[in-house]
TISE-338247 format. One record per residue (C-alpha): residue number from 1; residue in one letter; x, y, z. Coordinates in steps of 0.25 Angstrom, whole numbers, plus 5000, padded with zeros to 4 digits. Layout:
<atoms>
ATOM     k   r      u      v      w
ATOM   NUM   A      X      Y      Z
...
</atoms>
This chain:
<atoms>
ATOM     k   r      u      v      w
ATOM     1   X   4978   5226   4730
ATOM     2   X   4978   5214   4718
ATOM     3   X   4968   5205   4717
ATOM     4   X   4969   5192   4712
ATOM     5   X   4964   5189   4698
ATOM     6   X   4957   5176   4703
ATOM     7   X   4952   5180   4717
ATOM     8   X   4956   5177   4731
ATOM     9   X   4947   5163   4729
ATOM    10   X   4954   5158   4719
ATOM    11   X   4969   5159   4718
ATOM    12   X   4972   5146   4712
ATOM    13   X   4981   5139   4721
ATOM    14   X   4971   5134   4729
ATOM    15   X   4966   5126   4717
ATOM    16   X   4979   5123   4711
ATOM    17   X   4981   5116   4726
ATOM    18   X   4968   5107   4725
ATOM    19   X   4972   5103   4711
ATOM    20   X   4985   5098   4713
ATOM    21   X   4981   5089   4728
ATOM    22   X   4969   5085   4721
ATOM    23   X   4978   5080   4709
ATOM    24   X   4986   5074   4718
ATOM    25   X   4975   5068   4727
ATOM    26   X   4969   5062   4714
ATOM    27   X   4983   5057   4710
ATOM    28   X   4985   5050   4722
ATOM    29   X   4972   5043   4723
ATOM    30   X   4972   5039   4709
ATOM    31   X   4986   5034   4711
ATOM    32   X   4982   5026   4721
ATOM    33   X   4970   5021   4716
ATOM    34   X   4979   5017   4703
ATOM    35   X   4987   5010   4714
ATOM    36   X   4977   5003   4720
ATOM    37   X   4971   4996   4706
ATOM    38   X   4984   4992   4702
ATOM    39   X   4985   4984   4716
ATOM    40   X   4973   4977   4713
ATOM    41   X   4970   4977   4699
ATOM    42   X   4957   4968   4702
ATOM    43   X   4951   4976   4712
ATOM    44   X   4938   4967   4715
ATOM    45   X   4926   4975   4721
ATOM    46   X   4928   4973   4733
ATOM    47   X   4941   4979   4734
ATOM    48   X   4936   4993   4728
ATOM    49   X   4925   4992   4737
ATOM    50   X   4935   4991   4750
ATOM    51   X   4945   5000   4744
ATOM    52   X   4934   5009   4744
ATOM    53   X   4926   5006   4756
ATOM    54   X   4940   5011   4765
ATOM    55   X   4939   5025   4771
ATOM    56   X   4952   5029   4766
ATOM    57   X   4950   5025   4753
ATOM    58   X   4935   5032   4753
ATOM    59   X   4943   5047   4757
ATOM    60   X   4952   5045   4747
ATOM    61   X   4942   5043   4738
ATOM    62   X   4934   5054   4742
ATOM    63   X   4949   5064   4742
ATOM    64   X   4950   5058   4728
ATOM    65   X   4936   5062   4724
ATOM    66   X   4937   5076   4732
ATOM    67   X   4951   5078   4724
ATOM    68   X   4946   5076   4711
ATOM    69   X   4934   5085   4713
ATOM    70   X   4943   5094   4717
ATOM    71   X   4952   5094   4706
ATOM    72   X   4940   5095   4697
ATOM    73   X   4933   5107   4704
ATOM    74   X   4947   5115   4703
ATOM    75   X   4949   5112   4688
ATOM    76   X   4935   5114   4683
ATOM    77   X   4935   5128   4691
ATOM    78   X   4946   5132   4684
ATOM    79   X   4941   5128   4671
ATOM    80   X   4927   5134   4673
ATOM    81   X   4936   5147   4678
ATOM    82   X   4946   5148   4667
ATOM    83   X   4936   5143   4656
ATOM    84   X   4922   5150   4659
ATOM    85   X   4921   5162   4659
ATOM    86   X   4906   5167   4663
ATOM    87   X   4905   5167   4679
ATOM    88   X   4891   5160   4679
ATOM    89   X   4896   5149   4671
ATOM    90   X   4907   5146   4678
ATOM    91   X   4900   5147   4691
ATOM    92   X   4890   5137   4687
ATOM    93   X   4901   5127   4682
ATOM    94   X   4907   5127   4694
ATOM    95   X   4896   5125   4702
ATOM    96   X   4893   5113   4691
ATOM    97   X   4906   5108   4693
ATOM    98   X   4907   5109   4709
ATOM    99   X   4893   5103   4710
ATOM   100   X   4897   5090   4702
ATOM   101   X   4910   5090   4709
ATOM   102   X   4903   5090   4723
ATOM   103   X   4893   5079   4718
ATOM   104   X   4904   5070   4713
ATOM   105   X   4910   5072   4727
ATOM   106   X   4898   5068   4733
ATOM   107   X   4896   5055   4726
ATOM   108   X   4910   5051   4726
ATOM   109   X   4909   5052   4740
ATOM   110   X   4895   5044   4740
ATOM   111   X   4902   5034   4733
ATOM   112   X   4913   5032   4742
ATOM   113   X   4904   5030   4755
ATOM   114   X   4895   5022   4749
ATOM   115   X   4906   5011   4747
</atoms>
């Protein structure tokens, strides 16, 4: 029986999958954002705070946010596998890097409500 060099857990297409729809979900949102300011460049208060204060608006918001983190969490655990070498070290790293990802999660999501 052949074993994989990389484990069952980690094949890599999984993570090639949730780096290219969140690249694409992060396009999109952007896109659309740029969209937006171009069609009212002199975006008043007001305006931002309704665009923001719609339920649609707040889930895309918070998809963008998930998207992003995502896409970070994928990246920097291929760096720290590819680039660091001892175990412990790269275990702590990762747990650094996931903990701050889940707390910029839960404050972009405090954010968004409080609007």
């Amino acid at each position: 029986m052949v074993k994989s060099v990389l484990g069952e857990h980690h094949q890599g297409l999984r993570e090639w999958v949730i780096q290219r729809v969140s690249a694409i979900l992060i396009a999109i949102y952007i896109i659309a954002m740029m969209f937006y300011f171009v069609m009212k460049p002199n975006l008043s208060y007001a305006e931002w705070h309704y665009l923001f204060s719609r339920d649609w608006m707040k889930i895309a918001t918070l998809l963008f946010i998930a998207s992003l983190l995502f896409h970070a969490w994928v990246g920097m655990w291929t760096i720290f596998t590819d680039y660091v070498k001892p175990y412990v070290i790269r275990c702590l790293l990762n747990l650094f890097v996931f903990l701050m990802l889940v707390t910029c999660f839960l404050w972009g999501m405090l954010i968004l409500w409080s609007v």
